[in-house]
BAPA-735886 format. One record per residue (C-alpha): residue number from 1; residue in three letters; chain; x, y, z. Coordinates in nm, 3 decimals. Layout:
BAPA-735886
  num  residuo  cadena     east    north       up
  NUM      ALA       A        X        Y        Z
...
END
This chain:
BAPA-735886
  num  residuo  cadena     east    north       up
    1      UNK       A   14.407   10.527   10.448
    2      UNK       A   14.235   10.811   10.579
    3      UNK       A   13.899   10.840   10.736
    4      UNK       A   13.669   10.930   10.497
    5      UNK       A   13.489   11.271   10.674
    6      UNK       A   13.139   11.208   10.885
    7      UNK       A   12.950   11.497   10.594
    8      UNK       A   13.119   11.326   10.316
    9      UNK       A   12.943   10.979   10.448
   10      UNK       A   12.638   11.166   10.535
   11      UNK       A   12.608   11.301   10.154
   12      UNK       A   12.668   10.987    9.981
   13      UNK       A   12.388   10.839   10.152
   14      UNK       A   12.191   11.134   10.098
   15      UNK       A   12.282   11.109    9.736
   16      UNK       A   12.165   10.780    9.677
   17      UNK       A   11.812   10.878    9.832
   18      UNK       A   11.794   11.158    9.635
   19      UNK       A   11.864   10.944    9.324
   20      UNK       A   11.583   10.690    9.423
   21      UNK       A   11.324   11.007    9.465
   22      UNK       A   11.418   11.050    9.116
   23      UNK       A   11.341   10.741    9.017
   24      UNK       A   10.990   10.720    9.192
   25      UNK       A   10.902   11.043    9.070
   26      UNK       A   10.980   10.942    8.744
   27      UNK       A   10.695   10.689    8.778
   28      UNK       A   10.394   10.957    8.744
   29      UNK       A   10.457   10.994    8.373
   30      UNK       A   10.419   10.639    8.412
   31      UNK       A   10.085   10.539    8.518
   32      UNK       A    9.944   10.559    8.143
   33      UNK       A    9.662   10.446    7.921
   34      UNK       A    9.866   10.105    8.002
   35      UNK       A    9.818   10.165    8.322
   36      UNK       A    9.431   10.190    8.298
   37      UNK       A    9.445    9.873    8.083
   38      UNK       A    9.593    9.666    8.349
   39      UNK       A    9.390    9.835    8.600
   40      UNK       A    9.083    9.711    8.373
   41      UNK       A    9.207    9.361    8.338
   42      UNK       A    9.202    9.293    8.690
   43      UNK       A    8.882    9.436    8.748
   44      UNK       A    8.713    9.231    8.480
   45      UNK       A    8.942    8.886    8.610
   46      UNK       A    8.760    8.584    8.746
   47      UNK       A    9.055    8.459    8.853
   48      UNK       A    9.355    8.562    9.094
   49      UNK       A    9.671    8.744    9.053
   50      UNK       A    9.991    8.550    9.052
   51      UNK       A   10.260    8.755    9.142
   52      UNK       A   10.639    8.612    9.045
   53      UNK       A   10.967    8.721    9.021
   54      UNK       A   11.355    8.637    9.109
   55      UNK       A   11.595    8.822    9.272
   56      UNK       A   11.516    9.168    9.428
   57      UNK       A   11.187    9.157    9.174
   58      UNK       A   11.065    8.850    9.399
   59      UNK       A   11.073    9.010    9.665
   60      UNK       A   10.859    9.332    9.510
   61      UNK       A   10.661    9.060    9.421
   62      UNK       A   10.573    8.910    9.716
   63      UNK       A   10.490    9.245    9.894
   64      UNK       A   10.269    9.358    9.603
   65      UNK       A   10.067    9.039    9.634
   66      UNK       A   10.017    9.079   10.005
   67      UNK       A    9.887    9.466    9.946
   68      UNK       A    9.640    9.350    9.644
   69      UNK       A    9.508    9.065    9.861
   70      UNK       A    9.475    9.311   10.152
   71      UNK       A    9.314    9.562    9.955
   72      UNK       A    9.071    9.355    9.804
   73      UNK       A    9.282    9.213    9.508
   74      UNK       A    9.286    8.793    9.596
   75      UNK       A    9.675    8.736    9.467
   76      UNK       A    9.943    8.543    9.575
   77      UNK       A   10.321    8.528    9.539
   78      UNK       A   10.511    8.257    9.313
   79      UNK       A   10.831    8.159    9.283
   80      UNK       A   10.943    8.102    8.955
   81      UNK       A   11.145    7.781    9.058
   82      UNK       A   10.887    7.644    9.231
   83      UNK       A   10.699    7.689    9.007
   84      UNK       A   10.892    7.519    8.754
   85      UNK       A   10.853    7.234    8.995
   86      UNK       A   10.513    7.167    9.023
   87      UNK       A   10.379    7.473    9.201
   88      UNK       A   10.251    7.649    8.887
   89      UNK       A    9.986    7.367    8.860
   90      UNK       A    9.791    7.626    9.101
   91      UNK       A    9.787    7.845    8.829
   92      UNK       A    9.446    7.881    8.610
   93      UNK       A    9.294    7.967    8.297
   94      UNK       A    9.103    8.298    8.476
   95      UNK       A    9.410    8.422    8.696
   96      UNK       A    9.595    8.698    8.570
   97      UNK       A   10.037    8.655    8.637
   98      UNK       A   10.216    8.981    8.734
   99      UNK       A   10.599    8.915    8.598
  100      UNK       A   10.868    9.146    8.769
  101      UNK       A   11.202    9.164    8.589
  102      UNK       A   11.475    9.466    8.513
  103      UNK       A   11.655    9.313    8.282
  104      UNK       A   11.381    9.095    8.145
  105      UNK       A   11.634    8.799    8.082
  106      UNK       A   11.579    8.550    8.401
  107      UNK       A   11.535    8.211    8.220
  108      UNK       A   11.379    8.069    8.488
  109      UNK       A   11.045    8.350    8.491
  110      UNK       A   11.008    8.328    8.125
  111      UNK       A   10.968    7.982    8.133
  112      UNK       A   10.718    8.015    8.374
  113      UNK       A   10.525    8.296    8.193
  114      UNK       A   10.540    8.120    7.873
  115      UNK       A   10.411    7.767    8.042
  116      UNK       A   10.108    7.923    8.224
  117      UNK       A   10.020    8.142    7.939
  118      UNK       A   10.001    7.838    7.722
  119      UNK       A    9.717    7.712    7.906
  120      UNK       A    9.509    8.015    7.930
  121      UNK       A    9.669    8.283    8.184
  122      UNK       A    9.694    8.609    8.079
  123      UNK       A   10.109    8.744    8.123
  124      UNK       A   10.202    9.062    8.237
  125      UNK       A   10.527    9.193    8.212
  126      UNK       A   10.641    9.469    8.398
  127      UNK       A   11.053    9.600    8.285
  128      UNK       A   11.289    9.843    8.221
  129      UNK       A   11.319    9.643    7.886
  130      UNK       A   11.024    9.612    7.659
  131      UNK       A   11.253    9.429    7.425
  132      UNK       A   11.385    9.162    7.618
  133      UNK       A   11.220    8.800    7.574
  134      UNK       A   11.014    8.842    7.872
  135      UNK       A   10.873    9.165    7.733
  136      UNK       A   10.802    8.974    7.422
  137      UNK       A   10.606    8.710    7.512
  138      UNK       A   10.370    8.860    7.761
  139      UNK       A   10.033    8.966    7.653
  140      UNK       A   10.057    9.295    7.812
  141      UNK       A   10.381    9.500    7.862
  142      UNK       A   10.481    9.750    8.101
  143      UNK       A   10.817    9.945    8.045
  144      UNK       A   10.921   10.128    8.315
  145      UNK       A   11.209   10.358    8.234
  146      UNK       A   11.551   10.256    8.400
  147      UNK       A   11.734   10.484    8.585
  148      UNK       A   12.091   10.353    8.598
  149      UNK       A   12.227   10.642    8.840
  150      UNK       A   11.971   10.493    9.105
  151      UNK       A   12.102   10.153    9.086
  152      UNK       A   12.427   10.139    9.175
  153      UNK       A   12.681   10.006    8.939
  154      UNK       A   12.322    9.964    8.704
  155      UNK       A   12.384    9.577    8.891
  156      UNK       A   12.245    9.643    9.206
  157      UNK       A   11.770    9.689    9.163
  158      UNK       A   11.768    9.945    9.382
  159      UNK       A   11.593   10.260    9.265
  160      UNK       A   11.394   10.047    8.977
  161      UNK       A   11.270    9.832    9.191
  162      UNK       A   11.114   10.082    9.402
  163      UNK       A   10.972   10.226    9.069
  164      UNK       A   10.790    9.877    9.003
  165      UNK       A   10.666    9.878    9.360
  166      UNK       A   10.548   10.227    9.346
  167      UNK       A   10.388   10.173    9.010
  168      UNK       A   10.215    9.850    9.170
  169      UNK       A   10.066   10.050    9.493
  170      UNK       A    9.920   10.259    9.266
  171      UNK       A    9.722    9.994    9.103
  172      UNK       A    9.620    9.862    9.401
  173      UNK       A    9.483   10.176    9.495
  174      UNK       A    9.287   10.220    9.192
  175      UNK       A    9.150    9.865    9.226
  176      UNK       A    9.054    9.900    9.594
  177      UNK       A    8.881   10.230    9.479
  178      UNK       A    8.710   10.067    9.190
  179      UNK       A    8.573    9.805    9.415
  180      UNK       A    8.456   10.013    9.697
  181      UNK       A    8.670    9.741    9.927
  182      UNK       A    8.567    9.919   10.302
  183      UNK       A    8.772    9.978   10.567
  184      UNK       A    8.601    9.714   10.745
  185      UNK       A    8.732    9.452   10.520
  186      UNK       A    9.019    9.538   10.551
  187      UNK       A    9.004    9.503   10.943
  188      UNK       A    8.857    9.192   10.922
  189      UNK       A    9.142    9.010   10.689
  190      UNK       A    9.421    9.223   10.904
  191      UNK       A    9.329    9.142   11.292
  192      UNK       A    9.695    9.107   11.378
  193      UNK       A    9.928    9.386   11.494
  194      UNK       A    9.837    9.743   11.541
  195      UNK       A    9.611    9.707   11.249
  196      UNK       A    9.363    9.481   11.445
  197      UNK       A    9.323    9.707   11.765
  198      UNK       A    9.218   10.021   11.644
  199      UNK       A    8.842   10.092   11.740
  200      UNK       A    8.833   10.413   11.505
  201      UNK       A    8.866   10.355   11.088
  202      UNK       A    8.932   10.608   10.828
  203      UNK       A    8.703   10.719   10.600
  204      UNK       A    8.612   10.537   10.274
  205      UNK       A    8.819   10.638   10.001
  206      UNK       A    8.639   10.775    9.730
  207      UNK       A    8.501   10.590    9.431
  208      UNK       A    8.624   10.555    9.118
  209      UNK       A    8.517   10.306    8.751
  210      UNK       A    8.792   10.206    8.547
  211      UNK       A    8.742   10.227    8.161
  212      UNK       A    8.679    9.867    7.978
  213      UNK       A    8.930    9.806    7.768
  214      UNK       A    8.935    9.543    7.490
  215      UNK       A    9.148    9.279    7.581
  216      UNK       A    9.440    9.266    7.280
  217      UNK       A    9.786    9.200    7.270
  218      UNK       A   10.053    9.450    7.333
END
């Protein structure tokens, strides 16, 4: 077998970034009235977010909980078979759960969704499959177009998952905006790393208030 040439390596991989930007861009028709009414939910919360996922999703997951807690969201990340083990016993009434899944059909999530929202916790579903039974049971549903050219083989979360991610920095934005969270804060919860050391902090980001919304089904 022949070597394959160094420009035809060089354009596959610039291919399959250029398929990804597509994806992400794809994302801006995306933040929507539903957008604003999960932005408003979390606002109005009492509780926490509970981030969860499996797969590549859990690991969206976790990062989107650590950038909501350091932007002034409290959340945390859990896993949906611990949780089926006990761990969703942390779960309350007032916390809001984030569920990240492509396909929509991980057994093991929807479980979890449907057990905490039996007690109370308001379900959010973000997917590429508003049908699926995870899309179904949550009390809020986010459907996030799917873009099989940007995951390889439509197997392999590549490009959607960066679309969830990218949807989910957004929000955090917003929030962080909507609560006037202050550099400082931030500085103060992030003393580790660069982060910590620098002596100079940016500017406040500008203000924003989120609409109410009525809390419904949907």
């Amino acid at each position: 077998m022949n070597d394959t040439p160094e420009s035809a390596v060089i354009e596959a991989g610039r291919q399959q970034v250029r398929l990804e930007a597509e994806a992400l861009l794809d994302v801006l028709d995306q933040i929507d009235e539903r957008f604003v009414r999960v932005a408003s939910l979390l606002q109005a919360m009492t509780g926490k977010v509970v981030m969860t996922g499996s797969g590549t999703s859990g690991f969206i997951a976790r990062r989107s909980a650590h950038l909501f807690s350091v932007s002034g969201t409290p959340a945390f990340f859990l896993n949906p078979g611990d949780g089926l083990h006990g761990s969703m016993g942390a779960v309350e009434a007032d916390d809001v759960m984030i569920a990240l899944s492509k396909g929509g059909s991980s057994s093991e999530l929807n479980d979890l969704a449907a057990r905490v929202q039996s007690v109370g916790t308001t379900v959010v579903a973000i997917t590429a499959n508003g049908r699926s039974p995870l899309g179904q049971l949550a009390d809020i549903t986010v459907e996030l177009r799917n873009f099989p050219s940007a995951d390889p083989g439509n197997l392999l979360a590549m490009g959607s998952t960066l679309a969830h991610s990218t949807w989910l920095d957004a929000l955090a934005v917003v929030l962080m905006r909507a609560r006037a969270v202050s550099w400082e804060r931030v500085h103060f919860t992030h003393p580790g790393g660069a982060v910590g050391l620098l002596a100079n902090l940016p500017e406040q980001l500008e203000g924003l208030t989120i609409p109410a919304h009525v809390d419904e089904r949907g």
